[in-house]
Residue, then its C-alpha position, 0 to 999 in steps of 0.5 A: x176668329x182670323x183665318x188665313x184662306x189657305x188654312x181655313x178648311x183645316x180649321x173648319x174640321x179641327x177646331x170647335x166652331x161652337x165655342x162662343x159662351x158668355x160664361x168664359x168672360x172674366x170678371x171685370x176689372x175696375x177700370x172695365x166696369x161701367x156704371x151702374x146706370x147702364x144696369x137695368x134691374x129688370x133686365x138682370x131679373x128677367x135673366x135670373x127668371x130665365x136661369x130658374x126656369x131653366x134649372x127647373x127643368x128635370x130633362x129637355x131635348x133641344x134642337x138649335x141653329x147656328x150661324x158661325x162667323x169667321x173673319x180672314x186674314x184680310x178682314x172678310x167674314x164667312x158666316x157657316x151654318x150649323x146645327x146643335x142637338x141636346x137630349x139631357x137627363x137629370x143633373x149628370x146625364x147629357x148628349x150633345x150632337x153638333x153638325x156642319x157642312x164641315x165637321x161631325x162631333x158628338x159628346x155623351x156624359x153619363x155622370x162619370x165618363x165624357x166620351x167626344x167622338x167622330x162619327x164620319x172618322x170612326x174615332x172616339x176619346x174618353x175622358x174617365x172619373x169625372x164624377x160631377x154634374x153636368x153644370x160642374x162639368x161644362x163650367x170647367x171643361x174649357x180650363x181644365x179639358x180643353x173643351x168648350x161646349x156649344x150653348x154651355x150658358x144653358x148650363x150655368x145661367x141661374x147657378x153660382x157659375x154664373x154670377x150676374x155681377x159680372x154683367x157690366x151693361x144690361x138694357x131692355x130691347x123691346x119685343x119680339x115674335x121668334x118663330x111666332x112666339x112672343x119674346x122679350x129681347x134684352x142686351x147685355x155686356x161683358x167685358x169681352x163680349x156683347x150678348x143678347x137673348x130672346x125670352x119666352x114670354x109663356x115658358x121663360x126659356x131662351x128662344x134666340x141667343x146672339x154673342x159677338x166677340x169683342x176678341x177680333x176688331x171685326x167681331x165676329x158673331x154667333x147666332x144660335x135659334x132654339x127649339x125645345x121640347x120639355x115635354x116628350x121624355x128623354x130615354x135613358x138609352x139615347x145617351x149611350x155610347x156605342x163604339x159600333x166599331x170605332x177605335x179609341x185614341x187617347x185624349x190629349x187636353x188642347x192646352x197639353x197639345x198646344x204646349x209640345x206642339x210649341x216646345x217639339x213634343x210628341 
């Protein structure tokens, strides 16, 4: 994403630096998708493996690194770390908490109710009456909210929100150690996006996920290392929001906000 220097820090604490996702790429058009020679068949069954293993796991807390890269007016990037924390509970109950130097956000989700607050600023926003799972939730929050989640793959890999088809390219790497675990990496493309995924060899979940966006001629990238934990079990009340004194304000979904900043609303 193209920042001019002066607006930069503006940006850094109003925007979501975690909205880099694979599953917001649209499908391919005829004249975008490439042949199928490029698709290696092992490549799409060990995603799928990896989307199983995934949708099999009943709660997890995960623990993520990121590196987020912004590019200039002029060209130059800045690459600004971050961390990404998930506690998740059934199909319908999640807390996500994302950290930088730069901003502060957490989310809660209990089934019904989406609350996105600001802990630094004492702020918090709900949205009510969801009703859905947590992949339904996280599939549609970009269109219909406004809100891209950090890492929402993990969400969609192996459901009908992410059909493989979409994939135009898809090659084995080779092997490698990730925090001294063996993976296999593999590269895959979409029109849009290029990504690539360190694979568990023992547990068949993601260890590393890269995406580069196609969207800036600079492609700008996102790194995110992943640590999990499957095991330890994830207390109903560590997703519970608690306004401890915080003041609620409305929710305005981005797409509403953009379109009075654009015709003079209020």
């Amino acid at each position: 994403m193209r920042r001019s220097r002066s607006c930069l820090l503006l940006a850094l604490l109003l925007a979501a630096p975690w909205a880099w996702s694979t599953a917001v790429a649209a499908p391919p058009t005829a004249s975008e998708t490439v042949g199928a020679a490029t698709r290696d068949p092992d490549a799409i069954a060990a995603l799928e493996r990896m989307g199983k293993a995934l949708r099999a796991l009943p709660q997890f807390t995960l623990a993520a690194t990121t590196r987020t890269e912004y590019v200039l007016d002029d060209g130059q990037k800045l690459a600004l770390a971050g961390t990404v924390d998930y506690k998740v509970l059934g199909p319908d109950r999640f807390f996500v908490e994302i950290r930088s130097d730069h901003q502060h956000r957490q989310l809660f989700y209990d089934g019904h109710t989406l609350t996105i607050a600001s802990p630094a600023q004492k702020f918090y926003a709900q949205v009510e009456n969801l009703d859905r799972s947590s992949q339904a939730l996280l599939s549609d929050s970009a269109t219909q909210l406004g809100i891209e989640f950090p890492l929402a793959d993990l969400f969609l890999w192996g459901t009908p929100g992410f059909p493989t088809e979409r994939i135009d390219s898809a090659l084995f790497v080779g092997t490698e150690r990730i925090d001294e675990q063996p993976t296999r990496h593999y590269a895959f493309r979409q029109p849009g996006v290029d990504w690539q995924v360190w694979i568990s060899d023992t547990t068949r979940l993601p260890l590393q996920l890269l995406i580069t966006s196609h969207s800036d001629p600079a492609l700008p990238s996102y790194l995110a290392t992943l640590n999990w934990d499957t095991k330890r079990s994830v207390a109903a009340n560590d997703l519970v929001f608690r306004p401890d004194g915080a003041t609620r304000i409305v929710f305005v979904p981005v797409a509403v906000a953009s379109d009075d900043t654009v015709t003079g609303g209020q």
